[in-house]
C-alpha positions as CSV (number, residue, x, y, z in Angstrom):
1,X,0.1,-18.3,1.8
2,X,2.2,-20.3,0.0
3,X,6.0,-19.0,-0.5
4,X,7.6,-17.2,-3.7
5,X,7.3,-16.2,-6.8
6,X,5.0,-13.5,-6.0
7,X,4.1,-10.2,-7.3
8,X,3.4,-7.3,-5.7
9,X,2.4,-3.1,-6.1
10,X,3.1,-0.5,-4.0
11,X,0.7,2.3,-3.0
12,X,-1.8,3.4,-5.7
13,X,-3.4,6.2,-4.7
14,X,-6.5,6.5,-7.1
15,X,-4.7,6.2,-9.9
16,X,-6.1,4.0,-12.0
17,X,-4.5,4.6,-14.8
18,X,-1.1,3.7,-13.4
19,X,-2.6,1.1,-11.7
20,X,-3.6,-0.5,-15.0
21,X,0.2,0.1,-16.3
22,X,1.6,-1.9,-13.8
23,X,-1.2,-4.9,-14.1
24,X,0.1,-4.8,-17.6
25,X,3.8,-4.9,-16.8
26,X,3.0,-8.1,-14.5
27,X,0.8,-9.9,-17.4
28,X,3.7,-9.1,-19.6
29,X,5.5,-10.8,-17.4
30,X,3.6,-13.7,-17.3
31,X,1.8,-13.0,-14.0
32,X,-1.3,-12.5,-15.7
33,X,-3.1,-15.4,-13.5
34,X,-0.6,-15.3,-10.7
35,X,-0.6,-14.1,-7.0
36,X,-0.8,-10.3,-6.7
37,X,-0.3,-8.7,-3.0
38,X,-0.9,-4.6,-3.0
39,X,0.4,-3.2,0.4
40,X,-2.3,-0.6,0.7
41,X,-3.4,2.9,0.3
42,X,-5.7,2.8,-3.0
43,X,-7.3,5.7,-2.2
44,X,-6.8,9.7,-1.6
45,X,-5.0,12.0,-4.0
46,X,-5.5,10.4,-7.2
47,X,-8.5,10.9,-9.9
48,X,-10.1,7.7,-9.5
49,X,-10.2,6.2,-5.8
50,X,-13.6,4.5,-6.6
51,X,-12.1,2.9,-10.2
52,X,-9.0,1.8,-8.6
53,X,-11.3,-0.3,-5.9
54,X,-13.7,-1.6,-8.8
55,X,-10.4,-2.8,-10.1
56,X,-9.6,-4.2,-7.4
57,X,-12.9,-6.3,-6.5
58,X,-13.2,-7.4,-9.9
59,X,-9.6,-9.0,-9.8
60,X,-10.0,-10.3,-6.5
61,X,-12.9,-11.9,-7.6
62,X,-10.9,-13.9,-10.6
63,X,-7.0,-13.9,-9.2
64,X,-5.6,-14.8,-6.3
65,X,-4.7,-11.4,-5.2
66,X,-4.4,-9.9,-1.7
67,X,-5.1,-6.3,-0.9
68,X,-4.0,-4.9,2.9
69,X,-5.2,-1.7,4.0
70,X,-3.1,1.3,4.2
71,X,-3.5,4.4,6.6
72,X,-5.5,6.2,3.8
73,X,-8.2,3.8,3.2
74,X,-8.5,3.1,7.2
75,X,-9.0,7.7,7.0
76,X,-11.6,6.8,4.4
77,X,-13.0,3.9,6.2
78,X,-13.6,6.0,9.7
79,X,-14.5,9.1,7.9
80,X,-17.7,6.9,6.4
81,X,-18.0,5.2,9.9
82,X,-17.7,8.3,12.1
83,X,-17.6,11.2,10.2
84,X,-13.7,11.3,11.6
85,X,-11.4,13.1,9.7
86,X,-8.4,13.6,12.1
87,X,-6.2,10.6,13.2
88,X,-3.3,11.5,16.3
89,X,-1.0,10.5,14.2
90,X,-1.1,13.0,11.5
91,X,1.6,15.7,13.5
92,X,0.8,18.3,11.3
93,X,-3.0,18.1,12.3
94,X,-4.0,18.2,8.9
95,X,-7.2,16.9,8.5
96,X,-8.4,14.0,5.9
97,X,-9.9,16.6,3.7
98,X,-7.0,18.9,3.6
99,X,-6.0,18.6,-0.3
100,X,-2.7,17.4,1.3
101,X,-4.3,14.7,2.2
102,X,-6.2,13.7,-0.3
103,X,-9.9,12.9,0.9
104,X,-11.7,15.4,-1.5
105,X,-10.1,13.8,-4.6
106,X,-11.7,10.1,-3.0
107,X,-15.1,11.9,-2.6
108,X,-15.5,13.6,-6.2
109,X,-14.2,9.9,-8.0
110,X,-17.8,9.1,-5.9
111,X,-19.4,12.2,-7.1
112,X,-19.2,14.3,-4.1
113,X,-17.7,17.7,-5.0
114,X,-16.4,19.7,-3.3
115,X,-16.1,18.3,-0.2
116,X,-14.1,21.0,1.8
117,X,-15.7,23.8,1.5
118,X,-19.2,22.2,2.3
119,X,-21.0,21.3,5.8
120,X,-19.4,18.5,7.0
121,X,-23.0,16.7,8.0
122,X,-23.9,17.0,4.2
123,X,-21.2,15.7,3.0
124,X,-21.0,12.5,5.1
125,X,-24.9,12.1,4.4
126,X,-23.8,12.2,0.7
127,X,-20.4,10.1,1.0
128,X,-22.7,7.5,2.3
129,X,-25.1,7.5,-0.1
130,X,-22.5,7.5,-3.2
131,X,-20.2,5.3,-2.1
132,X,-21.2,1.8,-2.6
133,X,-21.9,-0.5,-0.2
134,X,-19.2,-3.2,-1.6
135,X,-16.7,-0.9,-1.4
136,X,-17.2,0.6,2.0
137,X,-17.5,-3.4,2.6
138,X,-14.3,-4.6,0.9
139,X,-12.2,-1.4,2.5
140,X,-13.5,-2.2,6.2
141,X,-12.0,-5.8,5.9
142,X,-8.9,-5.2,4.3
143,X,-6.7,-7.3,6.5
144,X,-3.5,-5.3,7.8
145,X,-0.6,-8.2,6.8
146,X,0.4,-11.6,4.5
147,X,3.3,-13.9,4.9
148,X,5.2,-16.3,3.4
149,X,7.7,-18.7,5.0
150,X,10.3,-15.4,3.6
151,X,8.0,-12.3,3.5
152,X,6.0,-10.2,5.7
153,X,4.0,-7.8,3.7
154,X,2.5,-4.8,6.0
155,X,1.7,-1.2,4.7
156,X,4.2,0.8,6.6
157,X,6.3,-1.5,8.4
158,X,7.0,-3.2,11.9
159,X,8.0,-2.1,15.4
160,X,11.4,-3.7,15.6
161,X,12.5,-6.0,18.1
162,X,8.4,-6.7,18.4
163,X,7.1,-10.5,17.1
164,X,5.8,-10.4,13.7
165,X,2.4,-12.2,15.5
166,X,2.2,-9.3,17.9
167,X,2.5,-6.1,15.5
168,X,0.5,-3.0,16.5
169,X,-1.9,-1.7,13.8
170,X,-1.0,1.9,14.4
171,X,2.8,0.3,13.5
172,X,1.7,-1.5,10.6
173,X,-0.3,1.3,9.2
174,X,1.7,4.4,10.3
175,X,5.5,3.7,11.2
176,X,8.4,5.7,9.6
177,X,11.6,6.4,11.3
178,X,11.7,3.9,13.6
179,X,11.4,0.8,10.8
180,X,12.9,3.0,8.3
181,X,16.4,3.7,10.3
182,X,16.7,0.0,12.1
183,X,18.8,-2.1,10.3
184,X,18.5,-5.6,12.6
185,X,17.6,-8.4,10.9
186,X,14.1,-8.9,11.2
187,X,12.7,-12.6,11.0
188,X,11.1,-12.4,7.5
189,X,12.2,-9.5,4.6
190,X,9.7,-6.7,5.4
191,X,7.7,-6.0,2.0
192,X,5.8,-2.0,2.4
193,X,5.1,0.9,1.2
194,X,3.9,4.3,2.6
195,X,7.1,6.3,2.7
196,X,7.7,7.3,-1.2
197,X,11.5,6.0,-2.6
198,X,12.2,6.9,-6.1
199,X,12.4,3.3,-6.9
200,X,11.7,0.1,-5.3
201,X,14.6,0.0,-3.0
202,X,15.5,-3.0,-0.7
203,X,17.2,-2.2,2.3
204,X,18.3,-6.1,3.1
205,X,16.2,-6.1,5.9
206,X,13.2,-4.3,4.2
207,X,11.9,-3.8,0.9
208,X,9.9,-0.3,-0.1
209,X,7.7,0.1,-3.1
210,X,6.2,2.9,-2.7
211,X,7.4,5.1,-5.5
212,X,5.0,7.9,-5.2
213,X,1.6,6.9,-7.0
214,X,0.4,9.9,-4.6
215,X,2.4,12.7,-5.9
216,X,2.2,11.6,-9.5
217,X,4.9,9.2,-9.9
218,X,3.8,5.5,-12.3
219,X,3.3,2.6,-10.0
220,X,6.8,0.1,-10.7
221,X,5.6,-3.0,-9.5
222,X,8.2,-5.9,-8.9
223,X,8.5,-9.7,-8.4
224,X,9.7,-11.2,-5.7
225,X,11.7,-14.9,-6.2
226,X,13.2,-14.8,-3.2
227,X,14.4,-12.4,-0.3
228,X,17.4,-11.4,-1.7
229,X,15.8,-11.7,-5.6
230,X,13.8,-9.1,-6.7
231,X,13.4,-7.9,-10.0
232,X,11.7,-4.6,-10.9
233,X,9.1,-4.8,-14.2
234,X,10.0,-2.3,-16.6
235,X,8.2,-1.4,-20.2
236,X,11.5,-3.1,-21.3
237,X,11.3,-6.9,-18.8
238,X,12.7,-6.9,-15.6
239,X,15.7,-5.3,-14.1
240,X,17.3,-7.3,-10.7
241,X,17.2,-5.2,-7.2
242,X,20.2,-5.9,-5.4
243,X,20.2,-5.3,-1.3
244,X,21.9,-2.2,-0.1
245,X,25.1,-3.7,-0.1
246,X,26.1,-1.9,3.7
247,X,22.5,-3.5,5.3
248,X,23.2,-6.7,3.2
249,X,26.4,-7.7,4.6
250,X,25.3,-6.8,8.0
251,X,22.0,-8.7,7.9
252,X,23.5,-12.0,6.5
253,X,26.4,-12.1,9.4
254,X,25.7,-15.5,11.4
255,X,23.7,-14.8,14.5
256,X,25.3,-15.0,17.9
């Protein structure tokens, strides 16, 4: 992929509606036929999982956009698979279809109600039947990362320390405290989402857009000139994201 300007939407969490927001915000901004790179999770929690991925195909389709997996469409993906519904590294052992989760709000946009308080064999039987076979398609090859010659775009972030070539899925899908407290200068600005900020926050060394789609919160999607010039797209244009000043000055020191 070809370097900056690029725009790009943090987690959506079936909700299409916000989803649609933000696609406005970017054609407002004159990114109506320009490069597009979601970081992942589409589905779980929202109304409209199934909308969100129509929307998502259809674009793909026209646009040159990019769409990575997050950890909750790889849950939806093996759930379909497998029947899973547990990954090791939920530490609260919560299940996919707990409602904390979200997996029985991505069932009923497919028509399947009431998924947790049904046999799990019938449900499966009926997941597989209503979901289509695009989008169980287009979620298992959802790749897990993009780059630029500037940007590294992953859903949750990177082991640090670790080459950007030799990432660990459960890393780029799961990762919190270990990305979220390192601030070492990675080799490209790390562009995510996963762990909900109020607002598209760059950290100098990372940059996190996931503003919580999942818990209700609109979609703020931003464009990205340059690793140290981002601009958040409001209803009113676009407003400039400075780096944490602290990580900033320690993350453009000369190597030694």
């Amino acid at each position: 992929m070809s370097d900056t300007p690029i725009y790009a939407v943090g987690d959506i969490h079936g909700q299409l509606d916000f989803l649609d927001a933000a696609l406005e915000r970017i054609a407002k901004d004159g990114g109506a036929q320009a490069r597009i790179l979601f970081v992942g999770d589409l589905v779980d929690r929202g109304p409209d999982s199934a909308g969100v991925i129509d929307r998502l195909i259809e674009g793909m389709e026209a646009r040159p956009w990019t769409v990575l997996k997050g950890n909750h469409d790889r849950m939806f993906e093996l759930f379909l698979k497998r029947g899973e519904l547990h990954d090791d590294n939920i530490k609260s052992g919560l299940a996919w279809l707990h409602p904390r989760l979200g997996g029985v709000a991505t069932l009923a946009s497919y028509g399947v109600e009431a998924a947790d308080e049904r046999a799990l064999d019938d449900v499966l039987e009926e997941a597989r039947q209503n979901v289509p076979a695009a989008h169980r398609a287009f979620i298992e090859t959802l790749p897990l990362t993009e780059e630029t010659e500037t940007l590294f775009f992953c859903h949750a972030g990177i082991r640090p320390g670790v080459p950007l070539d030799r990432q660990d899925e459960e890393d780029l899908l799961w990762i919190r405290q270990d990305f979220l407290t390192d601030t070492t200068r990675h080799p490209k600005l790390v562009v995510h989402g996963h762990t909900p900020v109020d607002r598209p926050t760059h950290h100098g060394n990372h940059l996190n857009l996931d503003c919580g789609a999942g818990y209700g919160a609109p979609i703020e999607p931003v464009v990205i000139e340059g690793p140290d010039e981002v601009y958040q797209l409001t209803e009113n244009g676009r407003i400039r994201i400075r780096p944490a000043r602290s990580a900033w000055e320690r993350l453009t020191r000369p190597l030694r």
